[in-house]
C-alpha beads as a LAMMPS data file, in Angstrom:
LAMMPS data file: protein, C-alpha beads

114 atoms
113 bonds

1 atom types
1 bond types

-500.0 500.0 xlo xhi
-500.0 500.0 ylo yhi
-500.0 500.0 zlo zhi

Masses

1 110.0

Atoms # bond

1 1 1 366.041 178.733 42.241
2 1 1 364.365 181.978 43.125
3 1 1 363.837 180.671 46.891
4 1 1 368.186 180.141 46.514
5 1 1 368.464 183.341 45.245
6 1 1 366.476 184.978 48.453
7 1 1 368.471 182.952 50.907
8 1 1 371.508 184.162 49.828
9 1 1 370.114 187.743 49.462
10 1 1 369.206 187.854 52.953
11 1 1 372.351 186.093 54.106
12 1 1 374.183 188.684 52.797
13 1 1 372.296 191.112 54.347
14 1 1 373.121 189.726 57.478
15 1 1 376.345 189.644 56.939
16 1 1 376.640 193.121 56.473
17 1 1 374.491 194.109 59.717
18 1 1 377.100 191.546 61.784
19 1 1 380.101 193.909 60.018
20 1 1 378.275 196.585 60.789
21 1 1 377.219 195.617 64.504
22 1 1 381.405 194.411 64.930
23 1 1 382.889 197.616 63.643
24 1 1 380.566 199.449 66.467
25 1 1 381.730 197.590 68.996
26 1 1 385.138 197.989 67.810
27 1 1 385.054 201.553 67.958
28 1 1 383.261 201.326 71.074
29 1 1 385.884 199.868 72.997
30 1 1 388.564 201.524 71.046
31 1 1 387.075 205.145 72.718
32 1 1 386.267 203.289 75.977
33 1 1 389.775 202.678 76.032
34 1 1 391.055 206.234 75.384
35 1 1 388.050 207.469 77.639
36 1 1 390.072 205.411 80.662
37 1 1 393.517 206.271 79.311
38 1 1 392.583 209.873 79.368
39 1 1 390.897 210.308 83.073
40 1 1 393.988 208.450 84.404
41 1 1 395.929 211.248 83.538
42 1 1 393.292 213.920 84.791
43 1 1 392.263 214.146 88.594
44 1 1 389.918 215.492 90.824
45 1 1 390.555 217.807 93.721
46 1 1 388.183 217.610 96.550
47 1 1 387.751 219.784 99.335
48 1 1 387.910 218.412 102.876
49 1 1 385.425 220.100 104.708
50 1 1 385.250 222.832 106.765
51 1 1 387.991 224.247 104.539
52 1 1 390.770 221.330 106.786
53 1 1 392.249 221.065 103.261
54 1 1 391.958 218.792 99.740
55 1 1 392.378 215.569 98.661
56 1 1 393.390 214.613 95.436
57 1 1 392.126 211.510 93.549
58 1 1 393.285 210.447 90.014
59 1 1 390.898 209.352 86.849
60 1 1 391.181 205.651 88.753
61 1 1 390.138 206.543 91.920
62 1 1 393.155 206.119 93.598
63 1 1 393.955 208.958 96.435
64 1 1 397.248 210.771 95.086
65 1 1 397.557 213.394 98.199
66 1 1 396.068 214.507 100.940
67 1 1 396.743 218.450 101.827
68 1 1 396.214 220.129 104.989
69 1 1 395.540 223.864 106.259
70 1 1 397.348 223.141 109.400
71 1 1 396.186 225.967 111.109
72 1 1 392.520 224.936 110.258
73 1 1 393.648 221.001 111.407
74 1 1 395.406 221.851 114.495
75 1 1 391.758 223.362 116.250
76 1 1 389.221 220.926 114.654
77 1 1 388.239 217.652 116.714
78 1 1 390.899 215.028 115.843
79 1 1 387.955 212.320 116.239
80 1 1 386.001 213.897 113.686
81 1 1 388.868 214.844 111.348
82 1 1 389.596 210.811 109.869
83 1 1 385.824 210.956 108.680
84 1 1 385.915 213.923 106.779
85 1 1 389.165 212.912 104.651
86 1 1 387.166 209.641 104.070
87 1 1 384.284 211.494 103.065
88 1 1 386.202 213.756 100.315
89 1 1 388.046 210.955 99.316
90 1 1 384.623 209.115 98.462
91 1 1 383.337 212.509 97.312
92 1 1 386.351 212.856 94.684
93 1 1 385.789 209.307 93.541
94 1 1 382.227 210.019 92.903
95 1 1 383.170 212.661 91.008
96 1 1 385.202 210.540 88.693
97 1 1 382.827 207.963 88.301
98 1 1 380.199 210.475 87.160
99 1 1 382.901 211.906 84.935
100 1 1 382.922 208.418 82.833
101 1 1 379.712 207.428 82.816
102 1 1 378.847 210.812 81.393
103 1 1 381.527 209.788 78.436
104 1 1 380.727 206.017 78.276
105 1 1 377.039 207.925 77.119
106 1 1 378.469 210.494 75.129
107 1 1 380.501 207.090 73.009
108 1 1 377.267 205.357 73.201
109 1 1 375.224 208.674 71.953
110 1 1 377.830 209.205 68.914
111 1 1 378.331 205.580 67.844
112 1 1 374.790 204.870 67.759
113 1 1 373.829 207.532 65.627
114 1 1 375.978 206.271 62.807

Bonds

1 1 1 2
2 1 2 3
3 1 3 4
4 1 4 5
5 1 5 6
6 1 6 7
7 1 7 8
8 1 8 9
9 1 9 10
10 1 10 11
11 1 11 12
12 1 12 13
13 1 13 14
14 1 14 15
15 1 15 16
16 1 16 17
17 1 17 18
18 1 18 19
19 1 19 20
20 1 20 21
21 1 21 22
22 1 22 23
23 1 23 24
24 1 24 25
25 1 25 26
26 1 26 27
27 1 27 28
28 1 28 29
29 1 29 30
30 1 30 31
31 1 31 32
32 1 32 33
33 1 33 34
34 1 34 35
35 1 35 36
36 1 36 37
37 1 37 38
38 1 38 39
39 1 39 40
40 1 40 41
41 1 41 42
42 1 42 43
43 1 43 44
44 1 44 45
45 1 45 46
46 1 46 47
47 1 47 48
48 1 48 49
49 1 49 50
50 1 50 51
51 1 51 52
52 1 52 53
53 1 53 54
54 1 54 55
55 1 55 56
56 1 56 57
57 1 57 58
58 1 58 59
59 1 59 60
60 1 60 61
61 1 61 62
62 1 62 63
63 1 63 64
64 1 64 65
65 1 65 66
66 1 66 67
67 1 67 68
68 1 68 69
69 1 69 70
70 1 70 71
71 1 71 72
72 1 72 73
73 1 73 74
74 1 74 75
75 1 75 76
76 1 76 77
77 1 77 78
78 1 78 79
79 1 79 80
80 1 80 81
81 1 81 82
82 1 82 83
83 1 83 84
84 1 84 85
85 1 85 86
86 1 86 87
87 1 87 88
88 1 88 89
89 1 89 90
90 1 90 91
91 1 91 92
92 1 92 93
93 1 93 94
94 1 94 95
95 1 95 96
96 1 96 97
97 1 97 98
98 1 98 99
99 1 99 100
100 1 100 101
101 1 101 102
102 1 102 103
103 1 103 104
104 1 104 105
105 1 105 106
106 1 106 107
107 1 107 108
108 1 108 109
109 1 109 110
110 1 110 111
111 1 111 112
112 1 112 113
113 1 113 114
């Protein structure tokens, strides 16, 4: 009887760690979710280097506009110009991407201390 009365002691403790363990996960995807919901509303403004102009890339990445200083465009090498909006596009997506992973560990930081 008393081995019984163990087993179902320690079933219910496991019970309660697998509630416990499911509502963190839970709320770990629930503030995932609002983490991604809220960058694709923000975006990230990149310079296109030397001063040519910005691009601007939303909280998914995706190039939104690209905006010249003509002036500046019209006497910089049009070979050379193609790579640099490439590279501040990449540089603005970077950006974002260290943006979430520094939330994805601030979620993981504040649901794993509870």
């Amino acid at each position: 009887m008393q081995q019984r009365d163990l087993a179902a002691d320690r079933i219910m403790r496991l019970e309660r760690q697998m509630r416990v363990t499911a509502d963190a996960v839970d709320e770990f995807a629930t503030r995932v979710r609002h983490l991604d919901s809220s960058l694709a509303k923000k975006g990230v403004v990149q310079g296109i280097e030397p001063g040519l102009g910005a691009v601007i890339v939303d909280g998914n990445g995706e190039l939104q506009d690209v905006k010249f200083n003509v002036d500046d465009v019209r006497t910089t090498d049009p070979a050379r110009l193609g790579d640099r909006v490439l590279c501040a596009i990449n540089e603005a997506k970077d950006k974002i991407q260290l943006i979430r992973e520094h939330g994805l560990r601030d979620i993981s930081k504040s649901v794993n201390r509870k």
